[in-house]
Gaussian input, Z-matrix of N, CA and C with variables (Angstrom, degrees):
# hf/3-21g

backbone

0 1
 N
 C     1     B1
 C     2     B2     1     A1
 N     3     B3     2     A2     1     D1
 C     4     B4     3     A3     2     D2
 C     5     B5     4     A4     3     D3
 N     6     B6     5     A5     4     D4
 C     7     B7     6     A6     5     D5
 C     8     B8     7     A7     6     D6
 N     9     B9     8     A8     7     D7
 C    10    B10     9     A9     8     D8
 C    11    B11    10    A10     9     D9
 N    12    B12    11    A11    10    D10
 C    13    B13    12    A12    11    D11
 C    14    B14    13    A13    12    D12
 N    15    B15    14    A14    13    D13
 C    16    B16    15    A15    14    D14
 C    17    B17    16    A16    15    D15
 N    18    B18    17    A17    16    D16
 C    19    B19    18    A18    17    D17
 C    20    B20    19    A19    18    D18
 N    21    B21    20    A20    19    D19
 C    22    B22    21    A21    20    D20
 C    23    B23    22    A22    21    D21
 N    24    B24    23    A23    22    D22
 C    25    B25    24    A24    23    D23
 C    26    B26    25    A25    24    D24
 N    27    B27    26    A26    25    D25
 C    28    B28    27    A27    26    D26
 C    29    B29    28    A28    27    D27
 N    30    B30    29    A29    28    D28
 C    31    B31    30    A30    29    D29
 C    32    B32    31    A31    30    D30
 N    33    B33    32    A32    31    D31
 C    34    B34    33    A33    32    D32
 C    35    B35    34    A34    33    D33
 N    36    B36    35    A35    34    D34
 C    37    B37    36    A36    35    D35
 C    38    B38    37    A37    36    D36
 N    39    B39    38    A38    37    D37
 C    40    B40    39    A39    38    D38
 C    41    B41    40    A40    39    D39
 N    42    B42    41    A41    40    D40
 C    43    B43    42    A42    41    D41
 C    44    B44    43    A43    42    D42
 N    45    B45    44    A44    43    D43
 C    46    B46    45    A45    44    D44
 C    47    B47    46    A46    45    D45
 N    48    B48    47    A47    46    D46
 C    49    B49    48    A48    47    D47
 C    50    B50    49    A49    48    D48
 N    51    B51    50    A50    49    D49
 C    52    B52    51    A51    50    D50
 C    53    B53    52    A52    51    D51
 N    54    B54    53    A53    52    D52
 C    55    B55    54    A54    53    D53
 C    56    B56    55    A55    54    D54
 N    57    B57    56    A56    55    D55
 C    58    B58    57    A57    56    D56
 C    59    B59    58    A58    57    D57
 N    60    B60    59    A59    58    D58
 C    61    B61    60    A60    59    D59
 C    62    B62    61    A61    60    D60
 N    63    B63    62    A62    61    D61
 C    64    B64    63    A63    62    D62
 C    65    B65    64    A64    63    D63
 N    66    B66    65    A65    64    D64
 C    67    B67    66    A66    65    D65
 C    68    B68    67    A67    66    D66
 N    69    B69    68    A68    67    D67
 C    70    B70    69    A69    68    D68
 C    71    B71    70    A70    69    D69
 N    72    B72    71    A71    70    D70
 C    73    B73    72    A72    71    D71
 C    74    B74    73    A73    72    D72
 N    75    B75    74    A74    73    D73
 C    76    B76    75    A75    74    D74
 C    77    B77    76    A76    75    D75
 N    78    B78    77    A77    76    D76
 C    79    B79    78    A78    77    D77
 C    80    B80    79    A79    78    D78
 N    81    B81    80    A80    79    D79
 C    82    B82    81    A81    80    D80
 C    83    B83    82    A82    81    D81
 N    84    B84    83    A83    82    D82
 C    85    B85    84    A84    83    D83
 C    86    B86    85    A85    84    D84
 N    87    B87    86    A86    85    D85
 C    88    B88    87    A87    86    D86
 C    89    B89    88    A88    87    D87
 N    90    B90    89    A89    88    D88
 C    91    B91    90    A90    89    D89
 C    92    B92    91    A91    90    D90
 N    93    B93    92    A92    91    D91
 C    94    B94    93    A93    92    D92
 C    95    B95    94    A94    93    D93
 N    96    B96    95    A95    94    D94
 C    97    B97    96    A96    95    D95
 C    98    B98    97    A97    96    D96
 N    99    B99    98    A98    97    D97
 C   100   B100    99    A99    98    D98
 C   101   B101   100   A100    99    D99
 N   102   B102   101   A101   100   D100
 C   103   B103   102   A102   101   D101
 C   104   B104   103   A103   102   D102
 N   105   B105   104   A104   103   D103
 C   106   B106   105   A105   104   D104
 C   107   B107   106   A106   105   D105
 N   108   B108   107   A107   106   D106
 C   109   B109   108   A108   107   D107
 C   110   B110   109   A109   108   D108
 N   111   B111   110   A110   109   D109
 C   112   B112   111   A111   110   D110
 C   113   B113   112   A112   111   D111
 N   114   B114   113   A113   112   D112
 C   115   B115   114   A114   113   D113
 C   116   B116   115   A115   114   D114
 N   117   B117   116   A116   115   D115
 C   118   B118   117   A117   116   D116
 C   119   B119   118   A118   117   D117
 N   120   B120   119   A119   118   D118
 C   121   B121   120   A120   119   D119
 C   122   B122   121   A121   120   D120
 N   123   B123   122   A122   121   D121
 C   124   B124   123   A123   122   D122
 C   125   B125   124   A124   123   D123
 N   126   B126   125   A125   124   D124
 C   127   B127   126   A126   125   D125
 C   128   B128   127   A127   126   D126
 N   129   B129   128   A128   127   D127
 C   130   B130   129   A129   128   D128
 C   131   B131   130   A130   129   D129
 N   132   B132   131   A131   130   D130
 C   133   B133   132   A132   131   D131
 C   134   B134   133   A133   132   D132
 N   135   B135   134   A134   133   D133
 C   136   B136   135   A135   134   D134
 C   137   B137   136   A136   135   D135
 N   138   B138   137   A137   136   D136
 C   139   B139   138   A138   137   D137
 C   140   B140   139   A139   138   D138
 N   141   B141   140   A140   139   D139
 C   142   B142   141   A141   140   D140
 C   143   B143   142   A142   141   D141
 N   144   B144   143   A143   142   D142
 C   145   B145   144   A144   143   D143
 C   146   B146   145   A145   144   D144
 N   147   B147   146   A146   145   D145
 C   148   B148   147   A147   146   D146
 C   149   B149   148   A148   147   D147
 N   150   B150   149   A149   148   D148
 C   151   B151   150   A150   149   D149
 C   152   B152   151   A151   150   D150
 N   153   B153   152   A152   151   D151
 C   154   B154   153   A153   152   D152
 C   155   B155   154   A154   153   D153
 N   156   B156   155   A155   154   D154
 C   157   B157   156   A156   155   D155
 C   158   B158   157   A157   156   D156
 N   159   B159   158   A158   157   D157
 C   160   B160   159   A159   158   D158
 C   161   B161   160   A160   159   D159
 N   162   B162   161   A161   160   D160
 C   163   B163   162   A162   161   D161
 C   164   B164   163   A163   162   D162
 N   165   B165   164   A164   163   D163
 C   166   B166   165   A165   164   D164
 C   167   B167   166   A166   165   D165
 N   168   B168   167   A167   166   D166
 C   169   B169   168   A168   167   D167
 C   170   B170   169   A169   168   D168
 N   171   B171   170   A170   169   D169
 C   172   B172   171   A171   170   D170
 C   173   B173   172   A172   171   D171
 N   174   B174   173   A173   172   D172
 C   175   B175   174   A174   173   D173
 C   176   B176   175   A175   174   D174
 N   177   B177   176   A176   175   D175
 C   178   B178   177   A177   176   D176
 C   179   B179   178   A178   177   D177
 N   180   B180   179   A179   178   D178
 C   181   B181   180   A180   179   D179
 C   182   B182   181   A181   180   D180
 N   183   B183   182   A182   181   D181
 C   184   B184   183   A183   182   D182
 C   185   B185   184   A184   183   D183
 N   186   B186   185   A185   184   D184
 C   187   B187   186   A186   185   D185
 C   188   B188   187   A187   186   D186
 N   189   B189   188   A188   187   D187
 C   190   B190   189   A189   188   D188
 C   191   B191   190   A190   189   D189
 N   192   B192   191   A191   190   D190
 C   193   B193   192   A192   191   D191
 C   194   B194   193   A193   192   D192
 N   195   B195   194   A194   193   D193
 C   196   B196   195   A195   194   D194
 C   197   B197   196   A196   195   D195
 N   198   B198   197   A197   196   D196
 C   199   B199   198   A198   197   D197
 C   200   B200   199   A199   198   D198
 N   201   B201   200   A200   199   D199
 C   202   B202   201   A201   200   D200
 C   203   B203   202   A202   201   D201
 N   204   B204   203   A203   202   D202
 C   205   B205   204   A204   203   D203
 C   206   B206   205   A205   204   D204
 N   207   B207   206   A206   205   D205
 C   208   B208   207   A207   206   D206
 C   209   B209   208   A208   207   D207
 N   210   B210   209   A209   208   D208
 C   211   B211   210   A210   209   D209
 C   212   B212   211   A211   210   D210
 N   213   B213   212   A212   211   D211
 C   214   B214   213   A213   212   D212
 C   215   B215   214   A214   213   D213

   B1=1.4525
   B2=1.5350
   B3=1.5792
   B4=1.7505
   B5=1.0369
   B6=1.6190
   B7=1.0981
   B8=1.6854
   B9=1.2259
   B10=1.2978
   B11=1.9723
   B12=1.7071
   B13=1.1362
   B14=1.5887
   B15=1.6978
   B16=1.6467
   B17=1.5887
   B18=1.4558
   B19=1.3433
   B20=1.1975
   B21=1.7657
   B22=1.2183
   B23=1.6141
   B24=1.3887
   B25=1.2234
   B26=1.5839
   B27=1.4907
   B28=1.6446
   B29=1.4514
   B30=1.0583
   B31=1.5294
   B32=1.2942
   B33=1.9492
   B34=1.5648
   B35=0.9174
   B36=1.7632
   B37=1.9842
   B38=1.3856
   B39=1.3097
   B40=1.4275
   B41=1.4661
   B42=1.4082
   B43=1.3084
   B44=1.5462
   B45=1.3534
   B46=1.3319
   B47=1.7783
   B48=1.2646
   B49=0.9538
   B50=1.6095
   B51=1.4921
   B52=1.6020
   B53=1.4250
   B54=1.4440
   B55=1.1700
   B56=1.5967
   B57=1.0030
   B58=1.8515
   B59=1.3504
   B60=1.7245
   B61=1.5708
   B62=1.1742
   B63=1.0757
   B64=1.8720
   B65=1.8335
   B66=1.3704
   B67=1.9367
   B68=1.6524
   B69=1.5801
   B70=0.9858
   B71=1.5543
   B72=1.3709
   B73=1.7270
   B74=1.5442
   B75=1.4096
   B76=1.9112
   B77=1.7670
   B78=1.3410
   B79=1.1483
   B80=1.2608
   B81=1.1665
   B82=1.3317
   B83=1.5204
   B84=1.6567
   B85=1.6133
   B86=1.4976
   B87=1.1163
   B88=1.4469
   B89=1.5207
   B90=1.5791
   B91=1.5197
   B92=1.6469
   B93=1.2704
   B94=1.2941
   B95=1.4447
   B96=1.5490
   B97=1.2530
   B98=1.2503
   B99=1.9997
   B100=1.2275
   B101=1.6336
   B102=1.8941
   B103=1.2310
   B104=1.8168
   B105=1.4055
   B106=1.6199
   B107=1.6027
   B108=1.4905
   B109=1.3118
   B110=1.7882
   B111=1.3749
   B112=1.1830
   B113=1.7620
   B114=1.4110
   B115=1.3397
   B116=1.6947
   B117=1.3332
   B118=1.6337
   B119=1.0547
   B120=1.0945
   B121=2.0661
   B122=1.8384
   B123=1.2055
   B124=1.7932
   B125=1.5567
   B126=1.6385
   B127=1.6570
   B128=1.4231
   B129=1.3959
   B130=2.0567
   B131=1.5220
   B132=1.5674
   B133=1.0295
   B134=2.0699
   B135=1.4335
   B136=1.0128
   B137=1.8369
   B138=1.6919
   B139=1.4875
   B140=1.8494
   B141=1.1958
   B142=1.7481
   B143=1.2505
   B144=1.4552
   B145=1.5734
   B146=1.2744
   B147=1.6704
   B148=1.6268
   B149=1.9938
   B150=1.3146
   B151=1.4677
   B152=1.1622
   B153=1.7617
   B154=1.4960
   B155=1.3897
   B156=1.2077
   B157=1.6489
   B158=1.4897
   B159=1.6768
   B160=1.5687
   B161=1.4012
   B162=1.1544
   B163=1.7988
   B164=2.0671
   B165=1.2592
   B166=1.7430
   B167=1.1675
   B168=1.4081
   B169=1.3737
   B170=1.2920
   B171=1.1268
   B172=2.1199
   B173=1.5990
   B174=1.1009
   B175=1.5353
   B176=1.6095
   B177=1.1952
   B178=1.3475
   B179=1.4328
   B180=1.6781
   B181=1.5100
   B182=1.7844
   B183=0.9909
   B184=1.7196
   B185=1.5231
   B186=1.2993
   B187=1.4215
   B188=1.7322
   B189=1.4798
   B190=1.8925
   B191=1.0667
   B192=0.9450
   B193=1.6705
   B194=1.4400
   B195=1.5041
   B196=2.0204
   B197=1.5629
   B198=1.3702
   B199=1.3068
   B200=1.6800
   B201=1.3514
   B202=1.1094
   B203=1.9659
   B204=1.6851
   B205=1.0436
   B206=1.4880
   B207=1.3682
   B208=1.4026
   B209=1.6182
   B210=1.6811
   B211=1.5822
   B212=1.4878
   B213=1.1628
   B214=1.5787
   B215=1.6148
   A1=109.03
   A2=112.58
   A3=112.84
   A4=101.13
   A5=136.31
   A6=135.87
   A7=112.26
   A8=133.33
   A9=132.74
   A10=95.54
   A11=98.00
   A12=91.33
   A13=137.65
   A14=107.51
   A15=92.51
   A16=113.20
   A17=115.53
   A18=114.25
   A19=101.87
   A20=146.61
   A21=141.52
   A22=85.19
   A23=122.97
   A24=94.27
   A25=143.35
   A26=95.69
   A27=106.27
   A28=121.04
   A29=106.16
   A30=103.33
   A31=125.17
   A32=97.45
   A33=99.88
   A34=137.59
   A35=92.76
   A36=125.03
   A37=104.41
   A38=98.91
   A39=123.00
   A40=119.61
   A41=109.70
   A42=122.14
   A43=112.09
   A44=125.52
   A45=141.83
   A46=84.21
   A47=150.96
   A48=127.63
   A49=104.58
   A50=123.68
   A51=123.87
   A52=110.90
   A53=125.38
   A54=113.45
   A55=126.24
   A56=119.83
   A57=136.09
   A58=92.15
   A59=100.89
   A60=94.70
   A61=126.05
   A62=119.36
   A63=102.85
   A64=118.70
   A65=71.82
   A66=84.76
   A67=101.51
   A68=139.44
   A69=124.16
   A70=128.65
   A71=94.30
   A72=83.43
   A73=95.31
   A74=117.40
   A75=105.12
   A76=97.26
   A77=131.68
   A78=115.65
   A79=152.69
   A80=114.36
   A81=162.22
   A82=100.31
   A83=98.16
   A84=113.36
   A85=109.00
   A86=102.14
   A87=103.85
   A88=113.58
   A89=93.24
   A90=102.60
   A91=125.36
   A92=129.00
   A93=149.06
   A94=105.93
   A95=119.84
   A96=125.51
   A97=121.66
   A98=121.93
   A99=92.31
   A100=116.57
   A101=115.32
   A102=87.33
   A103=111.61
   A104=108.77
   A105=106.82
   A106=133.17
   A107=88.70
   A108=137.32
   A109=88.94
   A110=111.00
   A111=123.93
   A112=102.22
   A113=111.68
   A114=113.05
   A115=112.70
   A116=126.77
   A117=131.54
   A118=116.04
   A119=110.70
   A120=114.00
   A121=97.17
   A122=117.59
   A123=113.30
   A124=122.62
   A125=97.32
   A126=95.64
   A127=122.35
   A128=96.50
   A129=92.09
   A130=105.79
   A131=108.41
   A132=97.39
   A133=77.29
   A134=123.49
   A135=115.01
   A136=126.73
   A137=113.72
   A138=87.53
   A139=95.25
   A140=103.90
   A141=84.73
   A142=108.20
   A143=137.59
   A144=126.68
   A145=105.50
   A146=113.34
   A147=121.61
   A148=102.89
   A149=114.39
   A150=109.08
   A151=120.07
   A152=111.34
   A153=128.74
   A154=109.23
   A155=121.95
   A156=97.52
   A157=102.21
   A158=98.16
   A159=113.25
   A160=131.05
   A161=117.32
   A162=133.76
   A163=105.91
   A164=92.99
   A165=101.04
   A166=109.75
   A167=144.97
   A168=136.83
   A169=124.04
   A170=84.59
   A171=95.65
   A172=93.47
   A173=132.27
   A174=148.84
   A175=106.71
   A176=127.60
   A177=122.28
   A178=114.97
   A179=127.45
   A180=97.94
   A181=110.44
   A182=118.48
   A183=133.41
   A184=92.93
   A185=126.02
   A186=133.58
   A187=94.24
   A188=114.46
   A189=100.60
   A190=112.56
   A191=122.47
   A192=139.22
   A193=116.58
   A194=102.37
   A195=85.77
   A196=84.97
   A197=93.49
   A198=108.66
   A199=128.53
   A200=113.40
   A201=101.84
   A202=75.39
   A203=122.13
   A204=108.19
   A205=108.47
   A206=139.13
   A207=124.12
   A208=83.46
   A209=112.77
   A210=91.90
   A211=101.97
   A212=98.92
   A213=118.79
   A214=101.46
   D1=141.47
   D2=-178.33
   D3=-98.36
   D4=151.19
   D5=177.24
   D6=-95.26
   D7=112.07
   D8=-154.41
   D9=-108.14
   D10=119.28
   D11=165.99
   D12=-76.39
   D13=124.98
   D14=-153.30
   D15=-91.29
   D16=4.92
   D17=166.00
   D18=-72.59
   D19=-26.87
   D20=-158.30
   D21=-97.79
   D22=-49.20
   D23=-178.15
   D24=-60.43
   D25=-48.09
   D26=151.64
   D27=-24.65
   D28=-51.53
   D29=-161.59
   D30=-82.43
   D31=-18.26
   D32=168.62
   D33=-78.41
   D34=-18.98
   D35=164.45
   D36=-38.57
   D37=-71.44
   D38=-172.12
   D39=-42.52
   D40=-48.20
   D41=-174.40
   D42=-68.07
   D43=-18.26
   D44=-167.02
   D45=-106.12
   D46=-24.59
   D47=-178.73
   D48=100.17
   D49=-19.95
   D50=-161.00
   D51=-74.63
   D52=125.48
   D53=150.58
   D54=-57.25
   D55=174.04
   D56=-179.26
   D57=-40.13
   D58=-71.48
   D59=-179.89
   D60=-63.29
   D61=-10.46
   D62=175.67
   D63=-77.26
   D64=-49.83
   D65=174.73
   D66=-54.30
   D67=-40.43
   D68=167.59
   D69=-48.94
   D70=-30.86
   D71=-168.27
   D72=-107.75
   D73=-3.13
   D74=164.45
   D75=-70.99
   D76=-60.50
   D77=153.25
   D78=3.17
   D79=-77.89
   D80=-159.94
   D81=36.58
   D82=80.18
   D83=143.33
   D84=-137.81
   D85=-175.81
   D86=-168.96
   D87=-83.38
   D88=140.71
   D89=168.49
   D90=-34.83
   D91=-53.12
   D92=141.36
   D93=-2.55
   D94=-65.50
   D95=-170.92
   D96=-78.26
   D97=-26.87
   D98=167.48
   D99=-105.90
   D100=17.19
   D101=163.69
   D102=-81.62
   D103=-6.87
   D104=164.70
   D105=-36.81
   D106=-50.09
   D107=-162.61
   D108=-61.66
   D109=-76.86
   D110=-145.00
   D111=-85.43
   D112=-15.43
   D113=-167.54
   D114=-94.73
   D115=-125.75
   D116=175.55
   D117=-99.18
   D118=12.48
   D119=-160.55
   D120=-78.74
   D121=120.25
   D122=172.48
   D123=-65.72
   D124=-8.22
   D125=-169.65
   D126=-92.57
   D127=126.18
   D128=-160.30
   D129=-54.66
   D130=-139.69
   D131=-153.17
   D132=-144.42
   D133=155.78
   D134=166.94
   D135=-70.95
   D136=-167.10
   D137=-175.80
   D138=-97.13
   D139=-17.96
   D140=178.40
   D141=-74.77
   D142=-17.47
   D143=-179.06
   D144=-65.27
   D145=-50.40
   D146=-166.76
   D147=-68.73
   D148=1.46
   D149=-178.57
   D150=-105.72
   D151=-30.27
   D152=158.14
   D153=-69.23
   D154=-9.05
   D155=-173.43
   D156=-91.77
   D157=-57.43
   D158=146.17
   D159=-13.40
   D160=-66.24
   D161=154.38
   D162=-34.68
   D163=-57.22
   D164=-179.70
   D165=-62.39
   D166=-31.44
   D167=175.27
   D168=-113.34
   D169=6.90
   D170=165.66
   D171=67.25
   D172=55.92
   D173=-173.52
   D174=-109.97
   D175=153.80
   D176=137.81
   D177=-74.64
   D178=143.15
   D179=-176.92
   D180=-94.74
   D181=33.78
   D182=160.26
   D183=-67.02
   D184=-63.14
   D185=-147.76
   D186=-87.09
   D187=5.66
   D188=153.84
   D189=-116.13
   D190=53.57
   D191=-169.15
   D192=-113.12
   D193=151.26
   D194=170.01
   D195=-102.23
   D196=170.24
   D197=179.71
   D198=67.31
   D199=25.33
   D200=-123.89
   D201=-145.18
   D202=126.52
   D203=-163.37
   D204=-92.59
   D205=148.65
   D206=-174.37
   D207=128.47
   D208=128.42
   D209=156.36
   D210=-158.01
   D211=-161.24
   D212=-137.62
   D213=-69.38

């Protein structure tokens, strides 16, 4: 599991204007997963989730990463 940083993710949400649900279905995973994603939940995230989300914001998915240099 990758650990996806969710202040970086949030913010790219944000920056695109998408609600939860939108970014879900530019995605296409479930709503469920990225308020997971973005909220307190410790459990990463797999590598095809972190590539579709990645894929959705025209990101590399390195740069939704913690630790991870490149940011939001």
């Amino acid at each position: 599991m990758w650990d996806i940083d969710k202040t970086k993710l949030k913010t790219l949400r944000l920056r695109n204007n998408w609600s939860r649900e939108e970014m879900a279905r530019r995605a296409n995973i479930s709503l469920y997963s990225i308020a997971r994603l973005e909220g307190n939940s410790s459990r990463g995230a797999t590598v095809e989730t972190v590539g579709k989300i990645a894929d959705a914001l025209g990101k590399h998915p390195g740069e939704l990463l913690k630790n991870m240099k490149g940011g939001a």
